[in-house]
C-alpha positions as CSV (number, residue, x, y, z in Angstrom):
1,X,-6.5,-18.2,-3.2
2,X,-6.7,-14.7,-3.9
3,X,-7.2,-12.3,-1.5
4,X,-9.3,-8.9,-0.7
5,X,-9.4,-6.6,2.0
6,X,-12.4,-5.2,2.9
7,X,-12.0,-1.7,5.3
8,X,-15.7,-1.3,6.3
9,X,-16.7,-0.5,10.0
10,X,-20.2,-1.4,9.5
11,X,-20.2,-5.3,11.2
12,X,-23.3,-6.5,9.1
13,X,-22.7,-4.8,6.1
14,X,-19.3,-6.4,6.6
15,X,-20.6,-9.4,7.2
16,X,-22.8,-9.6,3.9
17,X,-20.1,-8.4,1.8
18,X,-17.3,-10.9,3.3
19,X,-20.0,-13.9,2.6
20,X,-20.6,-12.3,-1.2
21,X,-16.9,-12.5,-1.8
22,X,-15.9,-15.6,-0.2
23,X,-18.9,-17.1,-2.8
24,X,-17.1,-15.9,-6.1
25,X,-13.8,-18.0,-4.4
26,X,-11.8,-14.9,-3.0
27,X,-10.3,-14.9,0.6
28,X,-11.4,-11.9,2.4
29,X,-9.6,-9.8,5.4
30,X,-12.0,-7.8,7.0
31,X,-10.7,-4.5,9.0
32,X,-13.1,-2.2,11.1
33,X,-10.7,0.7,11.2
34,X,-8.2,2.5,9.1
35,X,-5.3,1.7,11.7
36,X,-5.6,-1.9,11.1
37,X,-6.0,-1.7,7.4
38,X,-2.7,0.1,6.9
39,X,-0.9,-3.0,8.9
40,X,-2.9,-5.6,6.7
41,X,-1.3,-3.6,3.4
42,X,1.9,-3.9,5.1
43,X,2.2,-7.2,6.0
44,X,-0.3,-8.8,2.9
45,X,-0.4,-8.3,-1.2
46,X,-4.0,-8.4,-1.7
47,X,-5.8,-8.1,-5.4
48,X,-8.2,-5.3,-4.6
49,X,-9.5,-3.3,-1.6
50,X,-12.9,-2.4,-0.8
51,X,-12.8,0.6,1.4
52,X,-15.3,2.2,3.1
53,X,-14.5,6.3,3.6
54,X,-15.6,6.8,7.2
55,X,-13.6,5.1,9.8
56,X,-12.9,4.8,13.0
57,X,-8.6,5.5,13.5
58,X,-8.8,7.5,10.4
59,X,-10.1,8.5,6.7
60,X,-10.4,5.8,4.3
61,X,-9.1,9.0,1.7
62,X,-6.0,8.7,4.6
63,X,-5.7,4.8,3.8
64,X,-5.9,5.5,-0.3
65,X,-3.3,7.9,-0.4
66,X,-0.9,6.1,1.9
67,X,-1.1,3.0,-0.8
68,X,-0.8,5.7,-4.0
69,X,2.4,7.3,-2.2
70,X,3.6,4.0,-1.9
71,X,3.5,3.0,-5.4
72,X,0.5,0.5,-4.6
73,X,-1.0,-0.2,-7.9
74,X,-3.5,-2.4,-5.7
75,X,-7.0,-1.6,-7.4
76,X,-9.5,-0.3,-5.0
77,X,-13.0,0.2,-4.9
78,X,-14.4,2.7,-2.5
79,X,-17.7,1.7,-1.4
80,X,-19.7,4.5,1.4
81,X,-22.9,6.1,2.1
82,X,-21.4,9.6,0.9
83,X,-23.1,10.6,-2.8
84,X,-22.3,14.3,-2.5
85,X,-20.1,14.8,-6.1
86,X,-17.2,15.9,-4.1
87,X,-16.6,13.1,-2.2
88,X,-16.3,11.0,-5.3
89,X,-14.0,13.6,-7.1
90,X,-11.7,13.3,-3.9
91,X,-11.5,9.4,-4.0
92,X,-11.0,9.4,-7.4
93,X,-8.4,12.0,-7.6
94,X,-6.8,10.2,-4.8
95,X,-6.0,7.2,-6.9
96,X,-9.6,5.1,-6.2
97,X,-10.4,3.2,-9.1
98,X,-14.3,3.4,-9.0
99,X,-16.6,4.0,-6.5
100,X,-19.8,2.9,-5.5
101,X,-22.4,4.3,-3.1
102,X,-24.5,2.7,-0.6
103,X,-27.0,1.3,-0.5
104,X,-25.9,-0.9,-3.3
105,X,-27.0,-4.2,-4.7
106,X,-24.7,-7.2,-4.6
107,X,-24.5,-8.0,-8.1
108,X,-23.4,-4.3,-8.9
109,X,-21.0,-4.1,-6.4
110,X,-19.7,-7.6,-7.9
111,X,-19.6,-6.2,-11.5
112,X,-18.0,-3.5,-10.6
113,X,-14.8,-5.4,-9.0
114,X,-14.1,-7.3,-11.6
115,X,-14.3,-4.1,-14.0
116,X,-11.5,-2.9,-11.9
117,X,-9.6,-6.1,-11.4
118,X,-10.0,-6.0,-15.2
119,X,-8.8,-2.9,-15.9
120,X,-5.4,-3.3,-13.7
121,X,-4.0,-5.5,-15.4
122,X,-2.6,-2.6,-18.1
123,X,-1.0,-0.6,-15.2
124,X,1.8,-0.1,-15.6
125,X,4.2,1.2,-12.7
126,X,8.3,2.2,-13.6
127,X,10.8,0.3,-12.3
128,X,13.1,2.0,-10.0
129,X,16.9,2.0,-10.3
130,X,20.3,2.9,-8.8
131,X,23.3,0.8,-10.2
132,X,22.5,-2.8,-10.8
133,X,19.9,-2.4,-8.1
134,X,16.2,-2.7,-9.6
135,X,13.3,-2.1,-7.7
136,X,10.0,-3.2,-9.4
137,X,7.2,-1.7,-6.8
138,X,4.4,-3.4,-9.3
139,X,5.5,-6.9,-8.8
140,X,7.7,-6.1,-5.2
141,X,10.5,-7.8,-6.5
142,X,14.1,-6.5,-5.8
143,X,17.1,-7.5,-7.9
144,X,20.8,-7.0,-8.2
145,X,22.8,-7.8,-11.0
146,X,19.8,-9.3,-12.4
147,X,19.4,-12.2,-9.2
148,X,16.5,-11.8,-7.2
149,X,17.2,-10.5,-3.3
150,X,14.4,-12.0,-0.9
151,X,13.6,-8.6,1.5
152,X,10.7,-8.6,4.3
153,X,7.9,-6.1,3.5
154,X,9.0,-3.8,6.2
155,X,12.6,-3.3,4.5
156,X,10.9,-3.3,0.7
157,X,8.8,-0.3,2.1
158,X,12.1,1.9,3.5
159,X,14.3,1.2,0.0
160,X,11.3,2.1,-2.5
161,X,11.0,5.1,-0.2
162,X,14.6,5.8,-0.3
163,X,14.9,4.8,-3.8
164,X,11.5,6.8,-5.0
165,X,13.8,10.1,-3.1
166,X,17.3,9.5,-4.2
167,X,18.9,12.4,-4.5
168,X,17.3,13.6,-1.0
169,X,17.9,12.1,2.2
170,X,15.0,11.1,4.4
171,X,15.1,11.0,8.3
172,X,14.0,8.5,10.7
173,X,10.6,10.0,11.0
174,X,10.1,10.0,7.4
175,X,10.7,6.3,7.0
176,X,9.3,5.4,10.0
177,X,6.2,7.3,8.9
178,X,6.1,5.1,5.2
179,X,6.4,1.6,7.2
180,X,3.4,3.3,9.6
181,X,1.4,5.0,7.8
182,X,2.3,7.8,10.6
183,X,0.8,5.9,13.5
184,X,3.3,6.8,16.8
185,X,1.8,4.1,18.7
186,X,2.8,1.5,16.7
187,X,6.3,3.0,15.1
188,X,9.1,2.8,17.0
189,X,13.2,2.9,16.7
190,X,13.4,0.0,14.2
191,X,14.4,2.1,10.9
192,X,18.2,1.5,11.8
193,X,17.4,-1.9,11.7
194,X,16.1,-2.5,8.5
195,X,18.9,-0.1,7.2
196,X,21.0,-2.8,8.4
197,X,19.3,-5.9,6.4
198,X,19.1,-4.2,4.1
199,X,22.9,-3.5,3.6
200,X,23.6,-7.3,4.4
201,X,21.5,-8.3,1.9
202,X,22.0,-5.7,-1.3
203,X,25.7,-4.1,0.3
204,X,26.6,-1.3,2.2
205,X,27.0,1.1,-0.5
206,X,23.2,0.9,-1.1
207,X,22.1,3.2,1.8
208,X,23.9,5.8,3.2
209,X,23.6,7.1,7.0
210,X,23.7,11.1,7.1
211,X,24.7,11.6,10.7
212,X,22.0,13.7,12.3
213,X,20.2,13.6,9.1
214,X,18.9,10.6,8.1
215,X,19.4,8.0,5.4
216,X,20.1,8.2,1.7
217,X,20.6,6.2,-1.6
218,X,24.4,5.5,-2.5
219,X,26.4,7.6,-5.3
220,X,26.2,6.6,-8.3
221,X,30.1,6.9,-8.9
């Protein structure tokens, strides 16, 4: 069953809309805060995101842009009480996909998903490459040599961040930042770690340790 995440603080609006949902067949993962909404877009692909703009732990604008630097093509539909033009200009520049303001009715805020749902299906996001190493952050599939390599979401996150920078190398707090969506409390020293499945599973030559520095993409040589 496909799933949506729903990022709204209010508990009986969230309520109503999770009941409104699970009616048209989707499975929905309800978050209060934006903390716990970056996890759930960690750890789960989801086919759209409803997301409220004020939150508790964060902006929902915050949330947005960590998915868009991410390559998420996820489509997302803001839904919040703000109707001042600028706040919509800002969530759409950010990468939103519509927007809808409260209060709304249910059969709009229905129409209006699968508009977007509709409408994502002819996004199209380049696949990344270095060597035979492809990195397709659309589908999150990694391939070498053209056979699929099974990676954990945590380690797909640190090589499309390394791969989206190659050329540059990116220190611990950088990646550990992309896995965390900058949350201290939660990151901790576990970069070196997925650096190191990461070489078992695609070679060493993939990522490079710059002592002091960080990590990096191979040469190409």
């Amino acid at each position: 069953m496909d799933a949506i995440l729903l990022v709204e603080d209010d508990q009986m609006l969230g309520r109503a809309l999770t009941s409104a949902l699970s009616q048209e067949g989707w499975r929905v993962v309800h978050c209060e805060d934006a903390r716990f909404a970056r996890l759930a877009l960690v750890d789960h692909a989801f086919v759209a995101v409803l997301l409220d703009l004020g939150l508790p732990g964060g902006s929902g604008l915050d949330v947005l842009e960590t998915m868009r630097d991410g390559y998420d093509p996820t489509p997302v539909l803001i839904i919040t009480a703000r109707d001042q033009l600028s706040d919509r200009v800002r969530g759409l520049d950010a990468g939103a996909d519509d927007y809808i303001v409260k209060p709304f009715q249910r059969d709009e805020m229905l129409a209006r998903l699968r508009a977007v749902l509709r409408r994502s299906r002819g996004v199209v996001t380049p696949v990344l490459r270095w060597r035979d190493v492809e990195i397709d952050p659309a589908a999150r599939t990694v391939t070498r040599g053209g056979q699929r390599v099974g990676l954990s979401a945590h380690e797909f996150r640190i090589l499309l961040a390394l791969f989206e920078s190659q050329g540059r190398v990116l220190s611990r707090d950088q990646l550990q930042d992309r896995l965390y969506g900058g949350d201290a409390e939660i990151g901790s020293n576990t970069v070196a770690v997925y650096v190191h499945q990461l070489r078992r599973k695609l070679g060493d030559e993939v990522v490079v340790t710059e002592l002091g520095f960080g990590y990096r993409v191979g040469d190409e040589g």
